[in-house]
C-alpha positions in Angstrom: 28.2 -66.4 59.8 27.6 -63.4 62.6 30.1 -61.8 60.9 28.1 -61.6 57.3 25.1 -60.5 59.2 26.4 -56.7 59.1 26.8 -56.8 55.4 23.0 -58.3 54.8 21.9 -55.8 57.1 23.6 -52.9 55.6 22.8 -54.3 52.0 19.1 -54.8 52.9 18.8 -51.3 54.5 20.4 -49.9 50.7 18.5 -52.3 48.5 15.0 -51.5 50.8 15.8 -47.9 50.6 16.7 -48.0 46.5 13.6 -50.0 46.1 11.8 -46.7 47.7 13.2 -44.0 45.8 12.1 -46.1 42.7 8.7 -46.6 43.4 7.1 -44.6 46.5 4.7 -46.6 48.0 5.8 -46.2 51.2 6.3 -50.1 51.9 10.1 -50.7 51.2 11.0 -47.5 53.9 10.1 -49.9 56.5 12.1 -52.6 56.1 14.8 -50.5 55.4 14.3 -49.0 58.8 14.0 -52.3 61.0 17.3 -52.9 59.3 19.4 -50.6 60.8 18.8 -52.1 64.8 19.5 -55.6 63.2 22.5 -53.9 62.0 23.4 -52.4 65.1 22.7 -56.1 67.1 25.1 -57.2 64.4 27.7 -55.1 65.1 27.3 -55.8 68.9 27.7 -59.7 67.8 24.0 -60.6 69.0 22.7 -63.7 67.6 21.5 -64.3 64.3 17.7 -65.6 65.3 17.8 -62.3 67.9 18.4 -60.0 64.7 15.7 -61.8 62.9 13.5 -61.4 65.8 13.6 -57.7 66.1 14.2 -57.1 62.4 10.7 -58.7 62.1 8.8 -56.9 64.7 10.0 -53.7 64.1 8.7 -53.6 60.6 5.8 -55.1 61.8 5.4 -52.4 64.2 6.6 -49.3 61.4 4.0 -50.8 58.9 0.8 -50.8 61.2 1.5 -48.3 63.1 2.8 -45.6 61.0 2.1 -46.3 56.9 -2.1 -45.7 57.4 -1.4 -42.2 58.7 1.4 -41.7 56.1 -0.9 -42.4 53.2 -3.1 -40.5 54.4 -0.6 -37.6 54.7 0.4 -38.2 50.9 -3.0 -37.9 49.2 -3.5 -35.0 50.4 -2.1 -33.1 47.1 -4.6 -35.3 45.0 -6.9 -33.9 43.2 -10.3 -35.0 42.6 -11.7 -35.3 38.8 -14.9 -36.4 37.4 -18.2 -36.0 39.5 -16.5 -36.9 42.3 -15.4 -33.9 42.3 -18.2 -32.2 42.7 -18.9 -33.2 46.6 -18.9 -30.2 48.8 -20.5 -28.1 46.2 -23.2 -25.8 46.4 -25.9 -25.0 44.4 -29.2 -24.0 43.6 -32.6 -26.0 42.9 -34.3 -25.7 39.7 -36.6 -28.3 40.0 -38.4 -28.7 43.9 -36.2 -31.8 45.7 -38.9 -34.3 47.7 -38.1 -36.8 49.9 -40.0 -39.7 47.6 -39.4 -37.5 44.5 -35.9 -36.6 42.8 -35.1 -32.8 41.8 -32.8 -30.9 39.9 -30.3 -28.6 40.8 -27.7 -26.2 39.3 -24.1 -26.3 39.9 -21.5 -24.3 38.0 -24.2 -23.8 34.6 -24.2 -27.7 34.8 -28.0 -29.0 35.7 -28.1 -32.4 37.9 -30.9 -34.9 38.7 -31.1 -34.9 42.8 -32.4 -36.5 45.6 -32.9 -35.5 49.4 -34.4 -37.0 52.7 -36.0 -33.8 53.2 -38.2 -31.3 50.6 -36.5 -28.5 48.9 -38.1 -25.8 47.5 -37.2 -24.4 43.9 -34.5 -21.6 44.3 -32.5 -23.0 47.6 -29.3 -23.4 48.2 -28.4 -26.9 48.2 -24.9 -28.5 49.1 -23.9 -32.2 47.4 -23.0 -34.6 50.1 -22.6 -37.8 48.0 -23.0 -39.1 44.6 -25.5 -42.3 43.9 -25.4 -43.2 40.4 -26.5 -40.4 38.3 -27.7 -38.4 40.9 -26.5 -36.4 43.1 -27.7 -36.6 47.3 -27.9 -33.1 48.8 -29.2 -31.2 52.1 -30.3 -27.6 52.2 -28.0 -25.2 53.4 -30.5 -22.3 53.7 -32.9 -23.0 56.9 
């Protein structure tokens, strides 16, 4: 049976690594990964439960360790649409912002209801942190 071992490990590694070209979600890379040192103990003629072993903790190490920062690396060409894309904006108050009262502002010849811990007078500069429901949260970026 040690001798079949090479084969599964060298067919996992190819099916894991097909699987990943098909569908890009950076899960199957792993696995095909922790199969090549279960490949290589294999080769050496380790045993079968050792090959399990490190197969399994090396892909448990690969996926907690490095797939949160790799997704993170990967969104960044996505772009934001809808109102969420208007965080970070700037704009202008129309209508004075209070702390118990909402506002409105002005942000690219679109008007929006808005709402601020602190009170804004009418023609400051405003920049959107957040969006709650309809409205938008903002903080003056003028002192």
């Amino acid at each position: 049976m040690i001798e079949y071992m090479v084969w599964f490990w060298l067919g996992l590694f190819v099916l894991a690594l097909v699987i990943e070209l098909f569908t890009a979600d950076m899960i199957s890379i792993w696995f095909s990964l922790a199969a090549v040192p279960s490949f290589v103990l294999a080769l050496a003629g380790a045993n079968v439960i050792l090959q399990s072993v490190v197969f399994v903790l090396v892909t448990a190490v690969l996926l907690l360790l490095t797939r949160p920062a790799m997704k993170k690396y990967m969104k960044t060409n996505e772009i934001k649409t809808n109102v969420d894309a208007i965080i970070g904006k700037t704009g202008v108050v129309v209508k004075a912002v209070t702390s118990d009262m909402p506002g409105r502002i002005k942000i690219a010849n679109m008007d929006w209801s808005a709402i601020s811990k602190e009170n804004i007078e009418v023609g400051i500069h405003v920049r959107v942190l957040d969006v709650e429901g309809n409205k938008l949260i903002v903080e003056s970026i003028e002192s």
